[in-house]
TORPAGU-894087 format. One line per 4 residues: number of its first residue (from 1); their letters; for each residue x, y, z of C-alpha. Coordinates in steps of 0.05 Angstrom, whole numbers. Layout:
NUM> A> X:Y:Z  ... .
# end
This chain:
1> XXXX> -83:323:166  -32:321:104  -42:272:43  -14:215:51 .
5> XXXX> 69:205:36  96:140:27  160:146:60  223:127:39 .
9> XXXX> 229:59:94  158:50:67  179:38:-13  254:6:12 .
13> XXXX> 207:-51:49  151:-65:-10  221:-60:-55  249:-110:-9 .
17> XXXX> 191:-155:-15  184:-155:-92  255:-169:-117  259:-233:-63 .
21> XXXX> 193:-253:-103  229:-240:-166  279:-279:-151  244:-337:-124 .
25> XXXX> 199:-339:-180  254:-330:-237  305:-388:-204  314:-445:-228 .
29> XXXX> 302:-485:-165  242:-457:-146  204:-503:-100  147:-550:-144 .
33> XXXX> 91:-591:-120  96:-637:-179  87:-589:-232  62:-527:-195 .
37> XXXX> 105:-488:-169  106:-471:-94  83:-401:-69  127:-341:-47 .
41> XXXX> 117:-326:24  142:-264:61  122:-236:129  128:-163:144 .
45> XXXX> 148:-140:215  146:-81:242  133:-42:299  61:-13:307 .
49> XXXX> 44:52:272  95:38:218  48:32:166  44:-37:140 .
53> XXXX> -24:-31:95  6:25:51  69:-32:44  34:-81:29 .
57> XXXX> -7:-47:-24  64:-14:-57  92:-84:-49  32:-117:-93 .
61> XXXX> 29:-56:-142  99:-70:-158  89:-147:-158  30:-136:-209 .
65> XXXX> 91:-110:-268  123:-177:-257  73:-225:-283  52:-238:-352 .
69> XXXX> -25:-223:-333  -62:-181:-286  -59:-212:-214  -117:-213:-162 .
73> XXXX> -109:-192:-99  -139:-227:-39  -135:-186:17  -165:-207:80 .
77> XXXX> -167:-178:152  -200:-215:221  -242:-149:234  -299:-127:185 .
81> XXXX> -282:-50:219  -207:-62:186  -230:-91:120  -278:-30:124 .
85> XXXX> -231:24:127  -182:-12:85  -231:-4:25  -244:57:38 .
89> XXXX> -175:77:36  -165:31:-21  -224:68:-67  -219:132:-115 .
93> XXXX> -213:192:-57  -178:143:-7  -114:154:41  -77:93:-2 .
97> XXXX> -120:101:-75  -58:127:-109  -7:75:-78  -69:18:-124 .
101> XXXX> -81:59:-168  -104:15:-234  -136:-35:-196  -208:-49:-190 .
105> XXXX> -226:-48:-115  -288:-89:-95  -314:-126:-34  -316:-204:-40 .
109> XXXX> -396:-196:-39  -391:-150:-104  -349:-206:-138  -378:-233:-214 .
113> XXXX> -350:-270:-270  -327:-215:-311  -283:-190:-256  -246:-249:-251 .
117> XXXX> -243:-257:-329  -213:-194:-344  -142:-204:-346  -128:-141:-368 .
121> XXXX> -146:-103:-302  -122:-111:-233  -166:-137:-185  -162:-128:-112 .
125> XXXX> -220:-166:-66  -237:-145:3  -254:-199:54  -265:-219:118 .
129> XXXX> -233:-288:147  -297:-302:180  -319:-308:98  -296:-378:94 .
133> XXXX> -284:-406:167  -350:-434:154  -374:-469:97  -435:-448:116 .
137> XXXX> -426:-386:120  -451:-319:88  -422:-251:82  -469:-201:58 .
141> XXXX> -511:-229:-9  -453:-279:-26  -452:-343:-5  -376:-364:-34 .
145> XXXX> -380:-437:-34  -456:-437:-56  -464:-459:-132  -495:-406:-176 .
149> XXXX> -525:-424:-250  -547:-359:-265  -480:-313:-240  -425:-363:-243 .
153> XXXX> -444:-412:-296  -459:-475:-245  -403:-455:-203  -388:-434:-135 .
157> XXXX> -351:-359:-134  -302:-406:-95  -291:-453:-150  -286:-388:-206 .
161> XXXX> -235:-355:-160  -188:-423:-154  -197:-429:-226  -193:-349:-248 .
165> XXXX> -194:-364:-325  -176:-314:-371  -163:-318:-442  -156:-391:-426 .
169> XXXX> -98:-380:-371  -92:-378:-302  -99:-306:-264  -41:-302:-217 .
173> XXXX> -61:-296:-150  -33:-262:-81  -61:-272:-15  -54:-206:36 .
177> XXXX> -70:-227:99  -71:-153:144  -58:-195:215  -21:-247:200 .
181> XXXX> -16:-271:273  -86:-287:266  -77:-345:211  -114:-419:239 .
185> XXXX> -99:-484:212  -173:-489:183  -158:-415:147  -97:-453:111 .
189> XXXX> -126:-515:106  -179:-466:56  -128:-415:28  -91:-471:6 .
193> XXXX> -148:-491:-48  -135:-428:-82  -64:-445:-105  -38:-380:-97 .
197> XXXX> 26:-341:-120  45:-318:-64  31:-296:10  44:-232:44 .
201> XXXX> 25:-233:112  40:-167:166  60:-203:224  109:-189:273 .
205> XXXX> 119:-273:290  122:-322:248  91:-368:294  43:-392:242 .
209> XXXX> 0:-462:237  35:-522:232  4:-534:167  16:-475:134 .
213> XXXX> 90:-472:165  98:-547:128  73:-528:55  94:-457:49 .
217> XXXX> 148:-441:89  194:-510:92  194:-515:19  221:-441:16 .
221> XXXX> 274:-461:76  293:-519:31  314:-476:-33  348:-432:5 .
225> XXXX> 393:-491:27  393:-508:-56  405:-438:-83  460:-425:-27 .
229> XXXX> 508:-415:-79  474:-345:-96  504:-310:-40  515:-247:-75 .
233> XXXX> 448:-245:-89  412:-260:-29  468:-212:4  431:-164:-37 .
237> XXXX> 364:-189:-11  394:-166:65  376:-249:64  451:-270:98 .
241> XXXX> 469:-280:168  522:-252:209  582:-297:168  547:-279:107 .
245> XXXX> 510:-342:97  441:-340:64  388:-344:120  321:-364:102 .
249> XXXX> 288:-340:164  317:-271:137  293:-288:60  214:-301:88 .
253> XXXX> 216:-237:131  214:-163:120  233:-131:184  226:-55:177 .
257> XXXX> 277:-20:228  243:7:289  286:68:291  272:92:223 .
261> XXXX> 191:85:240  215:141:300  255:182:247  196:180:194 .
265> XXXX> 157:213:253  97:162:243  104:145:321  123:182:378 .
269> XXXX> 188:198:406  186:186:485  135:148:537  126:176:599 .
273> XXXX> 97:142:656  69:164:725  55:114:779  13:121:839 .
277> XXXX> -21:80:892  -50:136:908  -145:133:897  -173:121:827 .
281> XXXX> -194:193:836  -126:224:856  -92:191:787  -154:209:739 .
285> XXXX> -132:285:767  -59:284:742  -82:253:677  -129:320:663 .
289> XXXX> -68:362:692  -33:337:633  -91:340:587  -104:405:592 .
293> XXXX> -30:423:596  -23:378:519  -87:418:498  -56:489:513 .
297> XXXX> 7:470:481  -24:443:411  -77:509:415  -10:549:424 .
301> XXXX> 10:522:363  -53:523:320  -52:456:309  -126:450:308 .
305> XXXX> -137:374:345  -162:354:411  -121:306:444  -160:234:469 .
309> XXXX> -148:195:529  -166:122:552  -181:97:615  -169:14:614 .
313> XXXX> -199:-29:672  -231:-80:696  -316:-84:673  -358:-113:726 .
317> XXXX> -307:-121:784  -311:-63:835  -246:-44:875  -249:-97:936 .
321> XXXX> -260:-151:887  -319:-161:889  -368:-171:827  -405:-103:819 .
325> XXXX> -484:-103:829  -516:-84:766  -581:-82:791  -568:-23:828 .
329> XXXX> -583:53:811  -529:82:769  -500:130:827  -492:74:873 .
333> XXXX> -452:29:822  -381:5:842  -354:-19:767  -294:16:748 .
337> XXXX> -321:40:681  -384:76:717  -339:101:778  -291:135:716 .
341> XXXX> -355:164:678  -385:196:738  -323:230:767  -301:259:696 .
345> XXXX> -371:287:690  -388:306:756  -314:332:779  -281:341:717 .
349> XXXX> -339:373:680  -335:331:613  -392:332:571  -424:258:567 .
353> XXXX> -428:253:487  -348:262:495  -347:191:525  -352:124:515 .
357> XXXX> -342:73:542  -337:7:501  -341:-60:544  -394:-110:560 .
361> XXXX> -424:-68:621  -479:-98:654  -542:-61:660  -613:-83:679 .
365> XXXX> -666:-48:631  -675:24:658  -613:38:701  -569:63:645 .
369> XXXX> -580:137:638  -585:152:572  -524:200:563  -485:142:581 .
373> XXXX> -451:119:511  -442:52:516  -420:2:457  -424:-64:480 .
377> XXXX> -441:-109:424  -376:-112:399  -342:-115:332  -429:-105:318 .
381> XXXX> -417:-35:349  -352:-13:331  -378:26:269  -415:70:309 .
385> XXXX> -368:75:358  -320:112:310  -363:147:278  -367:183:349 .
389> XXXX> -298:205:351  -302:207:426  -241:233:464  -255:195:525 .
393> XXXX> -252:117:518  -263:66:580  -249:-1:554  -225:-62:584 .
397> XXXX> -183:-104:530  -231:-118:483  -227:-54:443  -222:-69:368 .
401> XXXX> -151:-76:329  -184:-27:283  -189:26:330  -122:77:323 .
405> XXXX> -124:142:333  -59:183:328  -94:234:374  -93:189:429 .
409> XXXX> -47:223:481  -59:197:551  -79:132:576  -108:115:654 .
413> XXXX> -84:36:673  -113:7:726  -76:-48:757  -87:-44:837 .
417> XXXX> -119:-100:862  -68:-156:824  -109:-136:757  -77:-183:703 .
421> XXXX> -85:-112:654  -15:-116:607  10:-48:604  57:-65:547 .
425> XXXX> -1:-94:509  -35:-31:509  26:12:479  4:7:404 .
429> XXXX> -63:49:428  -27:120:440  42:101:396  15:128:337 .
433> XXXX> 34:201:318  -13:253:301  -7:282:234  54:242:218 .
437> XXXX> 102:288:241  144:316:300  127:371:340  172:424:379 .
441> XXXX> 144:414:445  170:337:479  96:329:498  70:331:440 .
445> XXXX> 116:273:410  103:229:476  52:186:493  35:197:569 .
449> XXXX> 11:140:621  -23:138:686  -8:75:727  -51:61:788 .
453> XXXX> -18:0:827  -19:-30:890  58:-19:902  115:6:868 .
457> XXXX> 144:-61:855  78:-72:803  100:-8:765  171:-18:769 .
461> XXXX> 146:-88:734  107:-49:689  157:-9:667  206:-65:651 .
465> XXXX> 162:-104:608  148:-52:561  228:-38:557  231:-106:537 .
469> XXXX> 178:-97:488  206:-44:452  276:-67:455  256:-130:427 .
473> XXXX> 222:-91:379  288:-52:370  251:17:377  294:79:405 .
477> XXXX> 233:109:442  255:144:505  223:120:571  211:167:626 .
481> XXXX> 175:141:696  169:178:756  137:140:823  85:179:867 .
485> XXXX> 41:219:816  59:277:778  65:323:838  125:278:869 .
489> XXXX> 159:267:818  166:307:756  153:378:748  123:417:689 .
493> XXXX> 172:477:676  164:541:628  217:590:611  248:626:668 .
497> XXXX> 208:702:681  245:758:645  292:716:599  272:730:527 .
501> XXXX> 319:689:468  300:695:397  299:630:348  275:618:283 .
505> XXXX> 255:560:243  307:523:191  281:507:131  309:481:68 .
509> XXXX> 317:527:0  305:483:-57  301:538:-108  366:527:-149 .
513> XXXX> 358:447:-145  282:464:-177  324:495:-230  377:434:-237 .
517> XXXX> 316:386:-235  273:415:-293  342:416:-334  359:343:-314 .
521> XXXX> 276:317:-329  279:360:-395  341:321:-421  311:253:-412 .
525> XXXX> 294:221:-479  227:197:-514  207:132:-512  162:94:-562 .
529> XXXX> 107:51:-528  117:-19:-553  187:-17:-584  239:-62:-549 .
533> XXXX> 267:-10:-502  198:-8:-469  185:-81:-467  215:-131:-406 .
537> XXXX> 217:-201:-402  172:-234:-352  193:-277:-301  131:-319:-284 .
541> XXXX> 102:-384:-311  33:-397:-344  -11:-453:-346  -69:-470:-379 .
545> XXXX> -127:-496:-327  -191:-531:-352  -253:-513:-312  -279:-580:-315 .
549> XXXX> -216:-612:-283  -192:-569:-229  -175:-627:-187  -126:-662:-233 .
553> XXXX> -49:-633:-236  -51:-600:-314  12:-596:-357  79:-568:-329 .
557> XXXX> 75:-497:-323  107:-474:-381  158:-406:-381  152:-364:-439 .
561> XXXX> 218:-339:-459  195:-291:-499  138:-271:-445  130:-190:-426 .
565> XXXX> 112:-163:-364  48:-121:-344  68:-41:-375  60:14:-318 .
569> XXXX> 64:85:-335  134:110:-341  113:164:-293  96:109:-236 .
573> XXXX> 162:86:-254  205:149:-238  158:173:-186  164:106:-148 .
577> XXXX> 247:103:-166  251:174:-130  208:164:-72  248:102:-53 .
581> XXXX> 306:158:-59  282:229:-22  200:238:-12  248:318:-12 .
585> XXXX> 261:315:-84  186:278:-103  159:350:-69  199:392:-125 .
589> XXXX> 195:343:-184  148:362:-247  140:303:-284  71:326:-318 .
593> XXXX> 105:325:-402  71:267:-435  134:232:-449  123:203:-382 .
597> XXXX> 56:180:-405  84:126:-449  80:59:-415  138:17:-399 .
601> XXXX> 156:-57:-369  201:-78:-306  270:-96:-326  258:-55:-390 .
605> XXXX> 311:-8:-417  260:50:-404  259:24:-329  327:26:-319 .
609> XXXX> 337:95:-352  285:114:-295  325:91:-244  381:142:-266 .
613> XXXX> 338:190:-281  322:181:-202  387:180:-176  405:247:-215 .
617> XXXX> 344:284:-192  355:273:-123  432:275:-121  414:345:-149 .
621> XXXX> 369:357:-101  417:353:-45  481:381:-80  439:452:-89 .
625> XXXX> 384:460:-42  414:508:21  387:516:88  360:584:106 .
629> XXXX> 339:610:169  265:641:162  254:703:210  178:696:196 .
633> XXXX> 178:629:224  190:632:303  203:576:343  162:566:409 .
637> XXXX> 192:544:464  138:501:503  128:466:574  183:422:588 .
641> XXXX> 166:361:636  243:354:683  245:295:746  233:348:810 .
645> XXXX> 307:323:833  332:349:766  395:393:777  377:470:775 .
649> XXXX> 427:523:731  429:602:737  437:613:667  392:563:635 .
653> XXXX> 326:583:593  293:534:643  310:537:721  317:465:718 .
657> XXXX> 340:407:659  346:329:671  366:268:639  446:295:621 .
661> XXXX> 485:240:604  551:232:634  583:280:581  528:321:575 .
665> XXXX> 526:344:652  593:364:661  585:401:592  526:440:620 .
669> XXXX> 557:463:684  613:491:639  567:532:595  524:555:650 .
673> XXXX> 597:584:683  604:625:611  540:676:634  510:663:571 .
677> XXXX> 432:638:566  423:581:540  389:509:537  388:440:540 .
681> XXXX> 343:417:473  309:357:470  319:311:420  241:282:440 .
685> XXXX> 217:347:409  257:409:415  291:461:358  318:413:299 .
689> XXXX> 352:429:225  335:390:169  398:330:145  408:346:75 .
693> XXXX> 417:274:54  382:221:20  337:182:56  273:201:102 .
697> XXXX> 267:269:125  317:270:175  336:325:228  386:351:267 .
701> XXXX> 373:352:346  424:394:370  435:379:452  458:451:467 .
705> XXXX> 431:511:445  467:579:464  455:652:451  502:700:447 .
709> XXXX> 504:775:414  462:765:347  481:693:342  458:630:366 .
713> XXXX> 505:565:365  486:495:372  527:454:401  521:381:402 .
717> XXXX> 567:327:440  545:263:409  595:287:361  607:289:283 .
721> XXXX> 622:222:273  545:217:262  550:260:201  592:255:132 .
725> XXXX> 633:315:114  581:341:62  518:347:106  566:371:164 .
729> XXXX> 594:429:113  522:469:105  505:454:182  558:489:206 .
733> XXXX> 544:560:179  461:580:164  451:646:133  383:684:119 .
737> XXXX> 399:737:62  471:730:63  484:738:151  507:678:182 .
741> XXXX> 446:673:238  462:601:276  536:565:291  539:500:291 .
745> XXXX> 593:468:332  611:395:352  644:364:403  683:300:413 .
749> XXXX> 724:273:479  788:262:458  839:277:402  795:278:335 .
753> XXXX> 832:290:269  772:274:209  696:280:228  682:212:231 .
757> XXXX> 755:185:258  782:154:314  792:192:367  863:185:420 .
761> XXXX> 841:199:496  853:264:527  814:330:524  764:352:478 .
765> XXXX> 764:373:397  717:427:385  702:414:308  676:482:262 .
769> XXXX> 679:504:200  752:542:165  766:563:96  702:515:71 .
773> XXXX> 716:443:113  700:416:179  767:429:223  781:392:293 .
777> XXXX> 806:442:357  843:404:406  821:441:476  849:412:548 .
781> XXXX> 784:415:586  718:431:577  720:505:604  758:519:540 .
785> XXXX> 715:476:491  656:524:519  705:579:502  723:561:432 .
789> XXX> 647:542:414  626:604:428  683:641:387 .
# end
């Protein structure tokens, strides 16, 4: 697996979080309880797999240069498995340590005075919620609301933490709360004691309690309605409505875009589903068709994974309805789980310690055999249960949030019998892509389900809810359903016998912008640490809070004019300016000289000569970096899954291709006319060229790709409006030492006269490249469009 890349959505959302909070906490009409001022609030949404823990943490790392002291972060989860692997991602060594790095990372039962009284470090707690849902209650050697004499000076950790003295002021104080949607009226009732600075929550609703929704988020609504005259800046908040009003639904929530979560490649690309009301037996079979098929295709490819499947159904309820026996002997058992176990051992020939099956199976003592891996105790459980790394899970819907595991490939539903089993709830499970990134093979960048239903009307059902899901969810993933088992209805295609094309990988050469870069890094100045180009004025207000009267309202809270933020490292400040630019031109970016040791504050001159400096690198980056074809780097063309009605062609690499649009078919029956081979890529996973522009690593999906003499042209009909004139001039001609090796060609219905103009009806224009610019052909039909592609 890679290291870990923030990505560039990633760093645009935690931006998006912290300069709302900036502004909230700098305006004037900030909401006040008397003299306290009201917390920030801010929910992020997005879709699952997007990554909102690595958000989060960039979002408070950057919050932590805006106050005047070192904050603590609370951050709690429902699960202890999540909190779990949150600190461990969290610590030195971690998948997240750089994002926090700086911050002291403990677990709320580590917790001690001096942590809370050093305000000159960062401090990040760990906890679950079930910490304070009752008083009474103990996590690990901490009781939080107990008094302590000899740790916490006749105090309860709880009391130290609502006070957080240091240097005789008040610690700010942020409360991360991982699953928001989880928040209870007695949880806010508590949190509320705290007085915190603000709330980030990831949750995709902001159905929250009635409570919380009164004293956090009304008071928020409110100064919107106040601070309405700000439009241009809550404009640039993307915190207006459709008249350009400023919204305060929009100012409380971060909604990450679904469709750049696809393009990041941190989530599959496609869903395909098979239904059948065909036996329990006769469905498990085309899952471990497709299993093996998904195995072959990532050992093809050296990817060096196994792919996982889950099998969800009911526990203790056999097929007729009935409640299984659990007093009988293990071979005569009629719950699903057991009836799933037995037939991938006995028929399929999986080894037992590969599975697992993780519900609350009843068993009388000596009837479960013991190669039978069964977790059944829960969230108690769940640690073990990972540690396992099983690639066969039975579950019902009790498996834990924390469980996600981008290997998971293939899932088994079982809803015959009127099972109540949500498909769409179970989606999140096999979203999640492995290795963060995109393969050349459609399989490998789909997530593939097995639907056994009592009639076709329950998976046509099915099938529509979890449409609505992700279009609610506004995520461009491609759904593919065929009725009748994988036999009926979809076939699994390779490349026709005796047809050999050649294709090579597209890179990017970044060699001459490496150049441009060190010249553009070298030629940024010195700073002093401490003089008044480093220093920033801080935009939060301190109060003084007396231990002994924590219940009584203090003085105002007073704003220091002359107040400085927290310093970061001037490096964290141009490495986190150009990752919110290109993760491209972070790759080739030395930024090792010590002048980038000196430490800086937000909204300091040295900040805002980072910003440039970030903008220049990466503008660089893109104005000389090249694409090159690489000869050493062949592409594989892998088993393509087409609807067994698909239309067939005599001169396609595959005998058969589906799913042509209305534009796209006709287009294909004109190439296939020309006699030259060629193919219908997929944009789910076939042959792609990296965009040269600034953003996340996009690509290039070419629908068409053709091969003729030495040459191969992609042709694409979506058409160049997509593109702007300077990434469309190096896709249309990509060299490898100096010989053009791949055409790139667009086409437009219509009368087009400028790449991303309007077009007049009639015929086609065939756009490609002359005398160094894009330039529109106008062709009559398509017959000649093929024609003049291929020229």
């Amino acid at each position: 697996m890679p290291d870990f890349e923030l990505k560039v959505f990633q760093s645009d959302a935690a931006r998006t979080i912290v300069d709302r909070y900036a502004f909230f906490a700098g305006h004037p009409y900030r909401p006040r309880k008397g003299p306290k001022p009201r917390p920030y609030f801010q929910a992020l949404s997005a879709l699952t797999g997007a990554g909102k823990t690595p958000v989060l943490a960039q979002a408070v790392s950057l919050m932590r240069s805006h106050f005047s002291s070192e904050p603590i972060i609370f951050w709690m989860s429902k699960a202890k498995s999540v909190v779990a692997q949150t600190y461990s991602n969290f610590c030195p060594g971690g998948k997240y340590a750089e994002i926090v790095e700086g911050f002291r990372v403990i677990n709320i039962g580590q917790l001690t005075p001096a942590h809370i009284e050093d305000g000159a470090t960062p401090l990040m707690i760990m906890a679950t919620t079930g910490l304070f849902n009752n008083r009474d209650q103990s996590e690990g050697a901490l009781n939080i609301y107990k008094k302590d004499a000899d740790l916490f000076g006749d105090s309860s950790p709880w009391e130290r933490l609502i006070a957080r003295s240091a240097d005789k002021r008040r610690r700010p104080l942020l409360i991360v709360y991982d699953e928001g949607h989880n928040l209870s009226e007695q949880q806010t009732e508590i949190l509320s004691e705290l007085e915190p600075d603000a709330y980030l929550l990831a949750s995709g609703t902001l159905k929250l309690p009635s409570n919380f929704h009164k004293a956090v988020i009304q008071p928020i609504k409110l100064w919107v309605d106040e601070a309405s005259d700000d439009v241009e800046a809550f404009n640039a908040l993307g915190a207006t409505d459709r008249d350009g009003a400023p919204d305060a639904q929009r100012f409380v929530t971060t909604a990450v875009d679904s469709e750049k979560v696809v393009n990041a490649e941190l989530v599959k690309k496609a869903i395909q589903f098979d239904g059948t009301t065909a036996t329990m037996e006769k469905c498990l079979d085309d899952l471990h068709k497709r299993l093996n098929l998904i195995n072959s295709e990532i050992e093809g490819r050296g990817l060096g994974f196994k792919p996982k499947a889950i099998y969800v159904c009911k526990t203790n309820i056999a097929d007729d309805g009935e409640k299984d026996d659990h007093t009988k002997p293990f071979m005569h058992r009629k719950a699903p789980p057991i009836r799933i176990w037995r037939y991938l051992v006995e028929e399929k020939g999986v080894d037992p310690g590969d599975i697992a099956i993780y519900a609350n199976l009843s068993f009388v003592e000596g009837n479960k055999p013991d190669e039978v891996n069964l977790f059944s105790k829960g969230e108690n459980d769940f640690d073990d249960f990972h540690a396992g790394n099983f690639q066969h899970i039975i579950f019902n819907l009790s498996l834990q949030e924390g469980w996600d595991d981008p290997a998971c490939y293939l899932a088994y539903i079982d809803k015959s019998m009127g099972s109540s089993i949500q498909v769409e709830q179970i989606i999140g499970r096999v979203l999640r892509q492995y290795g963060a990134r995109h393969y050349d093979n459609p399989l490998l960048n789909s997530a593939h389900f097995f639907l056994r239903v009592d009639n076709q009307s329950v998976f046509s059902e099915a099938i529509g809810a979890v449409k609505e899901k992700l279009k609610a969810e506004g995520a461009p993933i491609e759904i593919v359903d065929n009725f009748g088992g994988s036999g009926g209805g979809a076939e699994d295609l390779t490349i026709k016998d005796g047809v050999e094309v050649s294709l090579h990988q597209v890179h990017v050469d970044a060699s001459d912008a490496c150049s441009r870069i060190a010249e553009i890094v070298g030629d940024f100045p010195t700073f002093t640490e401490g003089s008044p180009d480093t220093q920033g004025q801080a935009h939060t207000a301190s109060q003084v809070i007396e231990l002994d009267a924590l219940s009584r309202d203090g003085a105002a809270a007073e704003w220091s004019a002359d107040g400085h933020t927290n310093p970061v490292r001037l490096r964290w400040l141009v490495n986190t300016a150009i990752r919110s630019r290109s993760n491209r031109a972070l790759a080739v970016t030395d930024l090792k000289d010590s002048k980038f040791d000196v430490r800086a504050q937000i909204q300091s001159a040295a900040q805002r000569y980072a910003e440039k400096l970030a903008a220049e690198i990466v503008a660089a980056y893109y104005a000389h970096s090249e694409l090159a074809y690489e000869s050493d780097a062949p592409f594989r063309f892998g088993t393509i899954r087409v609807p067994s009605n698909a239309t067939s062609f005599q001169n396609g690499l595959f005998d058969k291709y589906g799913g042509l649009n209305k534009f796209e078919a006709p287009f294909a029956e004109a190439l296939d006319k020309s006699g030259a081979v060629w193919h219908r890529n997929p944009s789910s996973g076939g042959f792609h060229i990296p965009l040269l522009s600034e953003g996340d690593t996009g690509s290039f999906y070419p629908d068409f790709l053709v091969w003729k003499g030495d040459l191969v042209f992609c042709l694409d009909t979506k058409g160049g409006h997509l593109l702007t004139d300077a990434v469309a001039r190096k896709l249309f001609d990509i060299q490898e030492d100096g010989k053009t090796k791949i055409l790139v060609r667009f086409i437009t219905e219509g009368k087009q006269s400028e790449l991303r103009g309007k077009a007049i009806k009639g015929g086609y224009t065939v756009w490609k490249m002359k005398s160094g610019n894009p330039t529109p052909i106008h062709v009559s039909d398509l017959d000649k469009a093929v024609k003049e592609c291929l020229k």
